[in-house]
C-alpha positions in Angstrom: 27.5 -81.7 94.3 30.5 -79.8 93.7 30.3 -76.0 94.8 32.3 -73.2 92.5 33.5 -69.5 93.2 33.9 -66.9 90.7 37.8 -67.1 91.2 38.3 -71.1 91.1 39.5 -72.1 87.7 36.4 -73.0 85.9 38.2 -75.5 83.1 39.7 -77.2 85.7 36.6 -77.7 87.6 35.1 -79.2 84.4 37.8 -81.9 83.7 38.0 -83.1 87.3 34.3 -83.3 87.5 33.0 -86.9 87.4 30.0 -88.3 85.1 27.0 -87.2 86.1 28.3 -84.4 88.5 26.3 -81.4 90.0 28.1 -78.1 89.8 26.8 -75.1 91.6 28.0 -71.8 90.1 27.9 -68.8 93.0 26.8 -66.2 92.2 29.2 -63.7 89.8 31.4 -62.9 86.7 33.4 -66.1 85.8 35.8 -63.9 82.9 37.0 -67.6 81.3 36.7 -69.3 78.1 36.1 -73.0 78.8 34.9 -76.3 77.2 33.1 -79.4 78.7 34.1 -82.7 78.2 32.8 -85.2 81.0 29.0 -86.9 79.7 26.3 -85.7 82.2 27.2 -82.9 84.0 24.6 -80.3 85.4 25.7 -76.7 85.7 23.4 -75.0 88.3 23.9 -70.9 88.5 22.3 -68.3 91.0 20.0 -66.8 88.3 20.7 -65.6 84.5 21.3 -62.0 86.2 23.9 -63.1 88.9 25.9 -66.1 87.5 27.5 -64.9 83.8 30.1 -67.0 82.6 32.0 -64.3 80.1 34.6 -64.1 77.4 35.5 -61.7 74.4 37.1 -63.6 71.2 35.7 -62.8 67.9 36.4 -64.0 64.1 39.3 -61.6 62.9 41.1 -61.9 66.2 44.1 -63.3 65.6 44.8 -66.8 67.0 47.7 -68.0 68.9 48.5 -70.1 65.4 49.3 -66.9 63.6 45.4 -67.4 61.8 42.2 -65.8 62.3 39.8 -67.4 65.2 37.2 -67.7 62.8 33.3 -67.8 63.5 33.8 -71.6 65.3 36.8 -70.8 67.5 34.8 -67.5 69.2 33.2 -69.6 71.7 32.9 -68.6 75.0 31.8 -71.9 76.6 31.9 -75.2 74.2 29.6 -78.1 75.3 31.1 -80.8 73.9 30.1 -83.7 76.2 26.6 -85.4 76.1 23.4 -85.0 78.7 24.3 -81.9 80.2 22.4 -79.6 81.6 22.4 -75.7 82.4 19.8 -73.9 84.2 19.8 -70.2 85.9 22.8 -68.7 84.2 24.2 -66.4 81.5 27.0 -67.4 79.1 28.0 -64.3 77.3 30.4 -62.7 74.6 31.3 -59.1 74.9 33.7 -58.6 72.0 30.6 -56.3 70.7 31.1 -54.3 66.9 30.6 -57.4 64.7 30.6 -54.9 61.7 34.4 -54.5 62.0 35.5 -57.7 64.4 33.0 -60.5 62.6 31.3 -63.4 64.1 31.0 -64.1 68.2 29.6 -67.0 69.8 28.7 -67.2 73.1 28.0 -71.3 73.2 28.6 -74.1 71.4 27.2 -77.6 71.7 28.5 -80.0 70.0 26.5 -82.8 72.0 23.5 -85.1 72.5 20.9 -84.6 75.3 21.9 -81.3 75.8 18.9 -79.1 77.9 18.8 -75.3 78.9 16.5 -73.8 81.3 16.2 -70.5 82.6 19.1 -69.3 81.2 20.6 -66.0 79.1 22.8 -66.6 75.8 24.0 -62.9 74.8 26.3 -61.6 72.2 25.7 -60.2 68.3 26.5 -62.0 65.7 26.2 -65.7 65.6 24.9 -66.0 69.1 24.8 -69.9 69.6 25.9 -72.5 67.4 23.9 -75.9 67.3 26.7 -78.4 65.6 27.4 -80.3 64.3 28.6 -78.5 61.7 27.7 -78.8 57.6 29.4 -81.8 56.0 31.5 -79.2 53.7 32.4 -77.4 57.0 33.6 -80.7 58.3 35.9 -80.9 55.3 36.8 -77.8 55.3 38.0 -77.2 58.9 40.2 -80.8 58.8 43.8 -79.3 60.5 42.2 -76.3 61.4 39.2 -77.4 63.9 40.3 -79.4 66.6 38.5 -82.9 65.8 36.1 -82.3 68.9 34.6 -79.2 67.1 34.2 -81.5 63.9 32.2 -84.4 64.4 29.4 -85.8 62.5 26.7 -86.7 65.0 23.7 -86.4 65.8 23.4 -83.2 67.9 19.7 -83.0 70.0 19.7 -80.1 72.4 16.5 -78.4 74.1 16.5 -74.8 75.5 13.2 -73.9 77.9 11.8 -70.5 79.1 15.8 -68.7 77.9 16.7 -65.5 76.8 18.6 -65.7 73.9 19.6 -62.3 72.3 22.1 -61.1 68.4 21.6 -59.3 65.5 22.9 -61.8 62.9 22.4 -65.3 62.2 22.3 -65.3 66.2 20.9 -68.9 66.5 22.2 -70.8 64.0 24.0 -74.5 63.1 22.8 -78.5 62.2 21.0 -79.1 65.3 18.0 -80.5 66.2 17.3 -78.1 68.3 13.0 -77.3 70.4 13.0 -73.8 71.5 9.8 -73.8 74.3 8.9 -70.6 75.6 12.1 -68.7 74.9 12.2 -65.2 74.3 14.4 -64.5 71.1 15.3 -60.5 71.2 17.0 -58.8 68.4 19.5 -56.5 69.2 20.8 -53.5 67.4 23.2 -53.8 64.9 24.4 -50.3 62.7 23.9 -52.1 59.9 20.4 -51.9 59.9 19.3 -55.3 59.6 19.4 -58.8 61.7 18.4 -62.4 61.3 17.0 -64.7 64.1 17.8 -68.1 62.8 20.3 -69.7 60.4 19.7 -73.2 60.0 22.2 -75.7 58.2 20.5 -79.4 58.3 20.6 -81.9 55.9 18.1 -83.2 53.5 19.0 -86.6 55.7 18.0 -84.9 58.5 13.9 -84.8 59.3 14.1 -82.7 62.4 15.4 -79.0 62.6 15.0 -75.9 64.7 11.4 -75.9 66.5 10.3 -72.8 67.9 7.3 -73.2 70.0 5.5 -70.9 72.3 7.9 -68.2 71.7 8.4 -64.4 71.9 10.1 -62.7 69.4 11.3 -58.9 70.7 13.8 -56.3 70.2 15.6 -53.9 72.2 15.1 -50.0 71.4 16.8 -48.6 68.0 15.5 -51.8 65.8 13.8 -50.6 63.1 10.4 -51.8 62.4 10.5 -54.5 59.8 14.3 -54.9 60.0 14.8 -58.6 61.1 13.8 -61.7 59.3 13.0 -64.4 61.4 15.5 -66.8 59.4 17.2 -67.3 56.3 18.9 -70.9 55.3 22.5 -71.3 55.7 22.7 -74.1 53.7 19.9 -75.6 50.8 17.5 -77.3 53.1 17.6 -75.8 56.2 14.7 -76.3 58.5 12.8 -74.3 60.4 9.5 -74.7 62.1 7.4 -71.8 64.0 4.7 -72.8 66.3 2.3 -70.2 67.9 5.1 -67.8 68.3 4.4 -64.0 68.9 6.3 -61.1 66.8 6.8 -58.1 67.6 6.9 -55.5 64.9 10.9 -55.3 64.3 10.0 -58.7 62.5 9.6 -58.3 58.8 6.3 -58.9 57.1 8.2 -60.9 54.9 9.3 -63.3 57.5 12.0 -65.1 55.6 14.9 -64.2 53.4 16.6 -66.7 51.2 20.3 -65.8 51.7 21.6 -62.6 49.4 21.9 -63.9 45.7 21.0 -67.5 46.4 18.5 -70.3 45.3 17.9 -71.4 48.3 13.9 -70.3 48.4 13.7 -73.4 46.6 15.3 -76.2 48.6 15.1 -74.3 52.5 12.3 -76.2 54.7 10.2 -73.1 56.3 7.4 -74.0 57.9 5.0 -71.4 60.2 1.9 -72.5 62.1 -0.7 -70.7 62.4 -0.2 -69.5 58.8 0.7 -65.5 58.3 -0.7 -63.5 55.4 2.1 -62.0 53.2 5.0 -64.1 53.9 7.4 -65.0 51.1 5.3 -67.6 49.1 7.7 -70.8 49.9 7.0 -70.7 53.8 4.8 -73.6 54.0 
């Protein structure tokens, strides 16, 4: 088990770490953006209210490059390693005002086996992103994305009994991703409306973004009815809701489709115990 302070150098802690490491975050503010790397390793914090590993970068910010970060270079931590593990911490991204600064992630994962427990993901828009990313993404982003932030694979990641907390499109991504017992809480946003989930997967893919046993809230300000639970990214996104509660900031609705899209015909919605009133192409 390797011990860490606020004021070691929390990248270098990561690439020095061997397979299958135990790293045990003290308690307080670790201000760093960082990326893992090494298969295995376990990040252990003091709590999701003491141990908050914090950064600020956000879509129009202007890159060392001379570009814009974009949505998929705002991340605060990247996991981009396989089997890790974080429990009883907060990864956050402060930039704050996504109406004039666009996108900011708090985490990526870009690996397999990844598992969350306990834990606090905070920002507004675009929260978490579950890679990998869309195939035309992946095209897209060839020069731009560093290749670690591109691959096509298959991304599993689990997140138990977390906070997780946007406005927009705050969970979102191609992951196969089991939310158990989370509580999802919309934040507010000035422009008057959120979305919880923004799924991207495949038609390939059979597996998408479970949401089981969980709590759906909102901090004070969000309008009743003002947040849809998700809308699909791409055509065939997937989404399933199992005996989740909703607080009344959640639209009767339920789902959008994505502004002037088609995509109420091809996304994969599913909600269990059926809701009366939802858009008629929930299953």
């Amino acid at each position: 088990m390797i011990s860490v302070c606020p004021g070691d150098d929390l990248q270098a802690v990561f690439d020095h770490a061997a397979p299958g490491e135990t790293l045990r975050l003290a308690p307080g503010g670790y201000r760093v953006k960082s990326a893992i790397f090494t298969d295995g390793l376990t990040l252990e914090g003091a709590g999701a209210d003491r141990t908050r590993i914090v950064w600020d970068d956000y879509a129009q910010k202007i890159h060392a490059d001379g570009k814009e970060y974009n949505t998929f270079r705002t991340w605060t931590l990247a996991v981009c390693a396989d089997g890790v593990t974080m429990r009883d911490l907060a990864v956050e991204n402060d930039a704050l005002h996504p109406e004039a600064k666009g996108q900011e992630v708090a985490l990526t994962v870009y690996g397999d086996g990844f598992a969350m427990e306990n834990c606090r993901l905070t920002s507004t828009q675009d929260t978490l992103f579950l890679g990998p990313l869309p195939a035309d993404l992946i095209r897209r982003y060839d020069g731009f994305l560093p290749d670690f932030l591109r691959r096509d694979k298959p991304c599993r990641q689990r997140f138990s009994d977390c906070l997780i907390e946007g406005t927009v499109d705050f969970i979102f991504g191609c992951g196969e991703a089991l939310f158990e017992n989370c509580e999802i809480r919309s934040l507010y946003d000035v422009r008057g409306h959120g979305y919880a989930a923004a799924p991207a997967h495949a038609i390939e893919q059979a597996e998408g973004f479970l949401f089981r046993n969980c709590r759906f809230t909102a901090e004070e300000g969000v309008a009743p009815g003002s947040v849809y639970l998700a809308r699909p990214w791409r055509d065939y996104g997937l989404c399933v809701f199992e005996n989740c509660a909703y607080g009344p900031h959640i639209s009767p609705l339920g789902f959008d489709k994505w502004n002037d899209t088609e995509r109420d015909r091809t996304a994969r919605f599913y909600e269990r115990p059926a809701v009366p009133g939802r858009v008629p192409w929930v299953r």
